[in-house]
TORKOLGU-203063 format. One record per residue (C-alpha): residue in one letter; residue number from 1; x, y, z. Coordinates in steps of 0.001 Angstrom, whole numbers. Layout:
BEGIN
 residu num    east   north      up
      A NUM       X       Y       Z
...
***
This chain:
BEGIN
 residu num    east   north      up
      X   1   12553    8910    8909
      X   2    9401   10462    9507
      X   3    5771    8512    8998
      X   4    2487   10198    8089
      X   5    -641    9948    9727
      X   6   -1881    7676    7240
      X   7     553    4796    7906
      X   8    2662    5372    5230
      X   9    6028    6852    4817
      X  10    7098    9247    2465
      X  11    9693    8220     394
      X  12   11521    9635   -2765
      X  13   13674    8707   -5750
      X  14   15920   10461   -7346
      X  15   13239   11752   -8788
      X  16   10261   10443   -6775
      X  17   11059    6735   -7116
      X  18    9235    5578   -4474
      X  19    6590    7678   -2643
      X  20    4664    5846    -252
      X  21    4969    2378    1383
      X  22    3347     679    4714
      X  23    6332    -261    7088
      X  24    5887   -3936    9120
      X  25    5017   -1840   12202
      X  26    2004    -696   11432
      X  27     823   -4196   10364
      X  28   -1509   -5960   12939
      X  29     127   -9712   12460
      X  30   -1298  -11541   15275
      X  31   -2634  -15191   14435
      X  32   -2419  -14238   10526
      X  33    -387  -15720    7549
      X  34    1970  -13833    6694
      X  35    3734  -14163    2579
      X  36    7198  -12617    2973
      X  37    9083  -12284    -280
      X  38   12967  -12793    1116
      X  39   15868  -12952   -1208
      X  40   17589  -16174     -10
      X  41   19746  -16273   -3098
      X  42   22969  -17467   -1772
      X  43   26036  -19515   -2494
      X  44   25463  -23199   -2182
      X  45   28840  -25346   -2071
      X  46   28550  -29068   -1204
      X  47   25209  -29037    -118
      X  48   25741  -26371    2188
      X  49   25178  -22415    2419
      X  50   28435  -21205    1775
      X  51   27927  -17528    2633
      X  52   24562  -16609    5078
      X  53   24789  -13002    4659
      X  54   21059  -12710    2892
      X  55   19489  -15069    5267
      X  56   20974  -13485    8180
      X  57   19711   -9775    7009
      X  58   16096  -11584    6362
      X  59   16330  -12627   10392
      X  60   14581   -9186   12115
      X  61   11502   -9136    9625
      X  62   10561  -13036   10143
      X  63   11708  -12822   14509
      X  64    9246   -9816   14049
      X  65    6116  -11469   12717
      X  66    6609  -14303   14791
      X  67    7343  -12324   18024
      X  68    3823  -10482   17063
      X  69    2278  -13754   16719
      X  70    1939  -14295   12800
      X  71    2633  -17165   10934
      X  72    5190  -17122    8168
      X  73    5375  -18178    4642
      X  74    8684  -17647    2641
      X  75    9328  -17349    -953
      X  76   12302  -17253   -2544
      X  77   14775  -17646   -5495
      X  78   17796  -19235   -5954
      X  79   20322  -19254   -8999
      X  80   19027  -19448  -12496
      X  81   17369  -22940  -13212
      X  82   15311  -21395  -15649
      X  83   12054  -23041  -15200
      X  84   13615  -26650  -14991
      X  85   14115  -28576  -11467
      X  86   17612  -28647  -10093
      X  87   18803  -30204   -7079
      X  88   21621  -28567   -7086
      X  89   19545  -24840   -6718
      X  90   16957  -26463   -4158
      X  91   16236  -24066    -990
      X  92   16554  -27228    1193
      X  93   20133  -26391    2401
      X  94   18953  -22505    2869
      X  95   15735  -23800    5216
      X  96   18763  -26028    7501
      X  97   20639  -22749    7785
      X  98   17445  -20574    8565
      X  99   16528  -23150   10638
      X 100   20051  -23062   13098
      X 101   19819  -18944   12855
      X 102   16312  -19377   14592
      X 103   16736  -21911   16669
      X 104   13421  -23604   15753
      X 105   12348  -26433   13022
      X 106   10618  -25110   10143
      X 107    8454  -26701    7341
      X 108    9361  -26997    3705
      X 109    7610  -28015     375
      X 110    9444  -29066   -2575
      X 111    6830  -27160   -4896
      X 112    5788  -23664   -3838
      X 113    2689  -23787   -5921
      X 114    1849  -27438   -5321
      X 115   -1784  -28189   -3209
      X 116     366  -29657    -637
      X 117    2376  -26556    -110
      X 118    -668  -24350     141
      X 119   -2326  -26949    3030
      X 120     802  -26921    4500
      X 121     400  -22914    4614
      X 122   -3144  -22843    5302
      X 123   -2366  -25659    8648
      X 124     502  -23362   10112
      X 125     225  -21811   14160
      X 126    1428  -18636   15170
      X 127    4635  -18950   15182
      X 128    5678  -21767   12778
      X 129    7793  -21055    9452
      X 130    6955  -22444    6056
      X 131    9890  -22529    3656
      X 132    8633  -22802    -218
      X 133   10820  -24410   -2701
      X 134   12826  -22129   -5530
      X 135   10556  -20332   -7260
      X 136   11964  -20336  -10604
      X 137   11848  -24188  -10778
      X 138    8656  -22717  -12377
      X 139    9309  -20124  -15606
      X 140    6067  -18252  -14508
      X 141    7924  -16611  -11911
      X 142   10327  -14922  -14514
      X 143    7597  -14591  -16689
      X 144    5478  -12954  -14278
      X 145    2434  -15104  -14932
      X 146    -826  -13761  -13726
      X 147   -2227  -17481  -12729
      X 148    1448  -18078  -11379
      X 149     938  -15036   -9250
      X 150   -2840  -15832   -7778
      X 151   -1512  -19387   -6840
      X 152    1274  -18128   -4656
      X 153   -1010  -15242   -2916
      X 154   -3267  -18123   -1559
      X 155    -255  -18881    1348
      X 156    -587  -15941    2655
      X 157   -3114  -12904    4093
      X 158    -546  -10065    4306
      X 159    2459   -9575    1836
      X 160    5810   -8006    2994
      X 161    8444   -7659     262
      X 162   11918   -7723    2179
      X 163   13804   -8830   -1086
      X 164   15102   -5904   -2006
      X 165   17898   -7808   -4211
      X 166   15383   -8593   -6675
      X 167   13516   -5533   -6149
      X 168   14861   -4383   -9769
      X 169   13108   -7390  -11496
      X 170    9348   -7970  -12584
      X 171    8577  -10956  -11059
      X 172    5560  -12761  -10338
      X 173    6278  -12781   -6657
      X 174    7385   -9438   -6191
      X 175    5448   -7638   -9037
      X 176    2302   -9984  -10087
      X 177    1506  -11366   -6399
      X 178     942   -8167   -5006
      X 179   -2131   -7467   -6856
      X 180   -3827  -10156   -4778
      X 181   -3629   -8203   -1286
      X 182   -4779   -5713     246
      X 183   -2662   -5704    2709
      X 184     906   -5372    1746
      X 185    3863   -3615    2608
      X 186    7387   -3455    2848
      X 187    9931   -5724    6048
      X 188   12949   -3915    7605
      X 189   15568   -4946    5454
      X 190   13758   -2940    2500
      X 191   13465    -139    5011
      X 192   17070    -113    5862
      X 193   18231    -267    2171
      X 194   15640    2506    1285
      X 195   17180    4825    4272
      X 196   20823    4549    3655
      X 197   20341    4868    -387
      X 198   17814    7937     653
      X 199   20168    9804    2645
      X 200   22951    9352      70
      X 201   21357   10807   -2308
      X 202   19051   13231    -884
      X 203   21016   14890    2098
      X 204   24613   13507    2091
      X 205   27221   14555    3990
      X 206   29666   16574    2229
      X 207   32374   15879     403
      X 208   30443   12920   -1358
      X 209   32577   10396   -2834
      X 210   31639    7685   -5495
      X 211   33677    4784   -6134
      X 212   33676    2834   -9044
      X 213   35225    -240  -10048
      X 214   34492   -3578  -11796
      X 215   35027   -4667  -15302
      X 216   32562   -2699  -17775
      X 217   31185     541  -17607
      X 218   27939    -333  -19459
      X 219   26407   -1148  -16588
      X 220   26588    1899  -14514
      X 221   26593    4558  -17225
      X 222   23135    5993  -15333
      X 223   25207    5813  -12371
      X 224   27902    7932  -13235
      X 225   25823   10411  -14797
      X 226   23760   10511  -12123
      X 227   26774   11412   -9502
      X 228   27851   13505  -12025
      X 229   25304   15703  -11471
      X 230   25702   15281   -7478
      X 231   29180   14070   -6358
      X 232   32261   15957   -5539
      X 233   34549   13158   -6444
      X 234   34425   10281   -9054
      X 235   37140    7337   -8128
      X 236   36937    5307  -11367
      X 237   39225    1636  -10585
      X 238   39103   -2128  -11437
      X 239   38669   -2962  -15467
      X 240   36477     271  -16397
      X 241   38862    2254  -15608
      X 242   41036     773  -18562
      X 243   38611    2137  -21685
      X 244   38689    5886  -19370
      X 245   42357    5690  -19893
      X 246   42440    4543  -23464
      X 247   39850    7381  -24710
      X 248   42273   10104  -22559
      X 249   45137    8564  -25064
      X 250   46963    5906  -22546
      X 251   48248    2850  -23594
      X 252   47030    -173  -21651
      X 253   48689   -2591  -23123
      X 254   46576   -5850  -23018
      X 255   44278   -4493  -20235
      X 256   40394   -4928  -20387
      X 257   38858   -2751  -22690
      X 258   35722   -1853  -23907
      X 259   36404    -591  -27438
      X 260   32203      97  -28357
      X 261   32324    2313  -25319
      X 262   35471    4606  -25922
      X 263   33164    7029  -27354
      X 264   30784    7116  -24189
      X 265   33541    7494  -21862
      X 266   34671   10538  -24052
      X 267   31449   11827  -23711
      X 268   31610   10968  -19709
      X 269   35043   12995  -19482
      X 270   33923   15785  -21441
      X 271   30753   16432  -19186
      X 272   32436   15692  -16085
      X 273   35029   19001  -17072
      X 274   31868   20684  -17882
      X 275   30415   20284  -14150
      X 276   33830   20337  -12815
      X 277   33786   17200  -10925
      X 278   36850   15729  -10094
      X 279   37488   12160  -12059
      X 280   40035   10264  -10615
      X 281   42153    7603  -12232
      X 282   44486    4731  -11039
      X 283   48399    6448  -11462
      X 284   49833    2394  -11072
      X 285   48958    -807  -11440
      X 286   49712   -4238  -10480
      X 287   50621   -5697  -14347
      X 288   50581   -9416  -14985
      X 289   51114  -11035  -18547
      X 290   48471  -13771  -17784
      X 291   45830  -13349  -14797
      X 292   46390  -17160  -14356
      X 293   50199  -16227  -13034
      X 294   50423  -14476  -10398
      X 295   54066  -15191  -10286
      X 296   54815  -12635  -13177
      X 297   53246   -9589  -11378
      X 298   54767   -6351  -11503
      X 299   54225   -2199  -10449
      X 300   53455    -636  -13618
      X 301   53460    3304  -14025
      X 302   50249    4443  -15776
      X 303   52802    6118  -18815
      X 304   54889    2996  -18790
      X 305   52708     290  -18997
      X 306   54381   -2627  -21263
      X 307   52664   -3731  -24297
      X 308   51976   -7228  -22970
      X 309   51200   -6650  -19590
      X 310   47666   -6141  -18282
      X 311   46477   -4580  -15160
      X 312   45039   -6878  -12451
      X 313   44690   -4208   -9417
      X 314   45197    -763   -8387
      X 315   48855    -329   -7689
      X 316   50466    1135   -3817
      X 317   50155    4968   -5222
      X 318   47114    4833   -6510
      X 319   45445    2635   -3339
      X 320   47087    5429   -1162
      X 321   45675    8326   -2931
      X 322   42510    6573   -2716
      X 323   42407    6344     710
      X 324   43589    9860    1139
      X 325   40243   10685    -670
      X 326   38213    8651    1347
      X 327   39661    9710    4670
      X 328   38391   13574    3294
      X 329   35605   12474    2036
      X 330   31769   12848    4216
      X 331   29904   10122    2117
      X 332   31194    7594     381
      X 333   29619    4976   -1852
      X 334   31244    2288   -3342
      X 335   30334     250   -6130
      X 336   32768   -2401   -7954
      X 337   36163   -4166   -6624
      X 338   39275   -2237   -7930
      X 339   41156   -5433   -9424
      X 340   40411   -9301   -9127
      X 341   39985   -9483   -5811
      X 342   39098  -13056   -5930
      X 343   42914  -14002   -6168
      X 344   44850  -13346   -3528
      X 345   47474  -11496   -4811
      X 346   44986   -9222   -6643
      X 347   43552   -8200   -4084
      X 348   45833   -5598   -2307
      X 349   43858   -2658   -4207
      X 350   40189   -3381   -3001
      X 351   41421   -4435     394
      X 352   42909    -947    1117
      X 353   40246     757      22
      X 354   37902   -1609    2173
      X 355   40513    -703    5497
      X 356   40082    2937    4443
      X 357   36417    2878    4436
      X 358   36046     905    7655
      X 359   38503    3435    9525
      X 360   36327    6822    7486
      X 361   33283    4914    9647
      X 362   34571    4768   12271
      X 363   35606    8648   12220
      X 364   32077    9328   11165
      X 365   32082    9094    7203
      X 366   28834    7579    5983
      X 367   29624    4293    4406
      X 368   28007    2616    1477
      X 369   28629    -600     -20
      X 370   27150   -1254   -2909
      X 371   26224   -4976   -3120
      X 372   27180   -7403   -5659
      X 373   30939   -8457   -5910
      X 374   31603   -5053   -3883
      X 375   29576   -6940    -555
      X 376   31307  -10367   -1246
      X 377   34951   -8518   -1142
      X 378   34158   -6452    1950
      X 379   32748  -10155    3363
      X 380   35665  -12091    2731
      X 381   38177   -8936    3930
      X 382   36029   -9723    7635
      X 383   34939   -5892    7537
      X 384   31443   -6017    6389
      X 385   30123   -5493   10052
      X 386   32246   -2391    9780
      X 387   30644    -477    6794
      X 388   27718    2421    7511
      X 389   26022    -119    5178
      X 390   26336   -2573    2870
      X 391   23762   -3500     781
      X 392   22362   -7151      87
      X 393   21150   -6069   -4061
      X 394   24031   -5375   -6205
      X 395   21471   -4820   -9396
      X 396   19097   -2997   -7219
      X 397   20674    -902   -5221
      X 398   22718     203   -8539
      X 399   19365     915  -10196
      X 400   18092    2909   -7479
      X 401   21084    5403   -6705
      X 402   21175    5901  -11101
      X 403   17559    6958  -10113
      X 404   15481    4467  -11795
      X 405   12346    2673  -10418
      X 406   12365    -135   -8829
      X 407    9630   -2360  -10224
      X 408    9416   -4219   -6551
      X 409    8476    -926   -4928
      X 410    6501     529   -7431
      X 411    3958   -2616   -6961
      X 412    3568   -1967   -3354
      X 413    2552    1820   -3729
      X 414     -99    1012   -6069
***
């Protein structure tokens, strides 16, 4: 990536998303405070961080500051308390982790907004680590309260947004808080996300591949109208592909269907013929009469599927022709699990396609996973150190390849 003179790097959306952010590098961090927005939004099971995937990517921006002799403050989110105090959503267990990955005791306050907190912040040496507590224990954050906002800028003299899985939402401490520095700018995990999902979509290496799966289609419409415009190859899998087959005149039996968006994926097909992209469909399924028993599965034939069954994965065909694709492919992105990958014997589909992606990497295919329940399945398969990339905002990183802004980044240009 190449930086201007200024400082700043030119960046891009589809469709100038984002133009021009400061990158950590250029920050001069030594003895100052330092307000990083992280997205520490992880599992908690039993007290404990069940998955540190987001903590771990949040590791090179806070070693960083440190190593350049800044202090840090951290602000975060966890869950959906919706303004009210919960235990059970407390950053506590996510400061023990943090604390292990850097091999040094760090400070926490149980209110990030609290005049304890902020002496806490204000008291901090280079090199110590203040942990705030969830910010939306407070509904300002959601709410993106102006007063909210000022009250959280006063831990901090520089702002660095490395959050980029809330980088979709307007939040008080990625949106409102912002407006309270002058200096502000953007940590490497940002950078990283912004690179991969630049290249993608600006430059990618031919043939570009998208791969969709998941349950509804709703949700990445902008998506798939966007690759429409730009891919050579749409692999449509997982529950959306169900309502495709339905409005091309299948029967699904019981399958998931979207019946309010038969119409839309009509529409899809139709334009896809008209820019001649390929759209490609699941030819078998694995067919259960109840999700909840696995014990009844069975192949089903996409022209013979029974009127009680519904499918739960990709079947062997259709995983192989997938990975034939992929294997041809130059870039591929992948959004969405192809079947309930959660259950073991669901899982067969998005597994292959995982084992095809990490051998296209390691061939030289550019790999991108999109976040979301796409990350988690490539996590628990053991292959997410395998991918080109795999991002840590499932929302976000959809919103940015369907070309949209990024309310996050916006407030950092401005």
């Amino acid at each position: 990536m190449q930086y201007a003179e200024t400082g700043k790097e030119e960046r891009f959306k589809p469709g100038e998303i984002v133009r021009l952010l400061k990158v950590l590098t250029l920050f001069d961090l030594k003895s100052k405070r330092v307000l990083i927005r992280v997205d520490f939004n992880v599992p908690i099971q039993n007290g404990k961080v069940a998955d540190d995937f987001r903590v771990r990517a949040a590791l090179p921006t806070i070693k960083h500051c440190l190593n350049e002799g800044a202090s840090v403050v951290l602000i975060s989110h966890l869950g959906r308390p919706e303004g009210q105090i919960n235990p059970a959503m407390s950053l506590m267990p996510v400061g023990e982790t943090l604390a292990e990955l850097l091999e040094m005791p760090i400070k926490f306050s149980d209110n990030c907004v609290s005049s304890n907190a902020k002496d806490v912040s204000l008291g901090l040496k280079p090199g110590e680590v203040h942990l705030l507590e969830n910010l939306r224990f407070h509904d300002d954050e959601t709410k993106n309260d102006k007063r909210f906002s000022y009250q959280l800028s006063k831990h901090g003299g520089i702002y660095i947004n490395d959050a980029f899985g809330a980088a979709h939402r307007a939040h008080a401490s990625n949106v409102g808080v912002v407006k309270n520095f002058s200096q502000k700018g953007m940590g490497f995990l940002i950078e990283k996300e912004l690179k991969f999902l630049n290249s993608v979509i600006r430059n990618p290496k031919r043939p570009l591949t998208l791969i969709l799966g998941g349950a509804k289609i709703g949700g990445k419409l902008e998506l798939i109208h966007q690759f429409i415009q730009n891919a050579d190859s749409i692999i449509i899998g997982g529950g959306m592909a169900f309502t495709f087959l339905k409005a091309k005149g299948h029967d699904v039996g019981v399958s998931l269907v979207d019946d309010t968006m038969i119409d839309t994926a009509k529409s899809i097909l139709k334009e896809a013929r008209i820019k001649k992209i390929d759209m490609i469909f699941p030819s078998d399924f694995i067919g259960v009469e109840k999700p909840e028993k696995p014990g009844s599965i069975k192949i089903m034939k996409l022209d013979h599927i029974p009127s009680m069954k519904m499918g739960v994965d990709v079947g062997p065909a259709s995983a192989q022709q997938f990975s034939e694709i992929i294997q041809s492919s130059g870039t591929i992105i992948w959004n969405g699990p192809m079947g309930i990958f959660e259950v073991p014997e669901y899982s067969i589909g998005t597994r292959e396609i995982a084992q095809a992606m990490v051998k296209a990497t390691n061939e030289g295919v550019i790999t991108v996973v999109g976040g979301g329940d796409t990350a988690s399945a490539v996590k628990q398969f053991g292959v997410h150190n395998d991918m080109s990339h795999v991002s840590t905002g499932g929302g976000a990183s959809l919103e940015l390849l369907s070309g949209n802004q990024l309310p996050a980044l916006f407030a950092l240009e401005q």
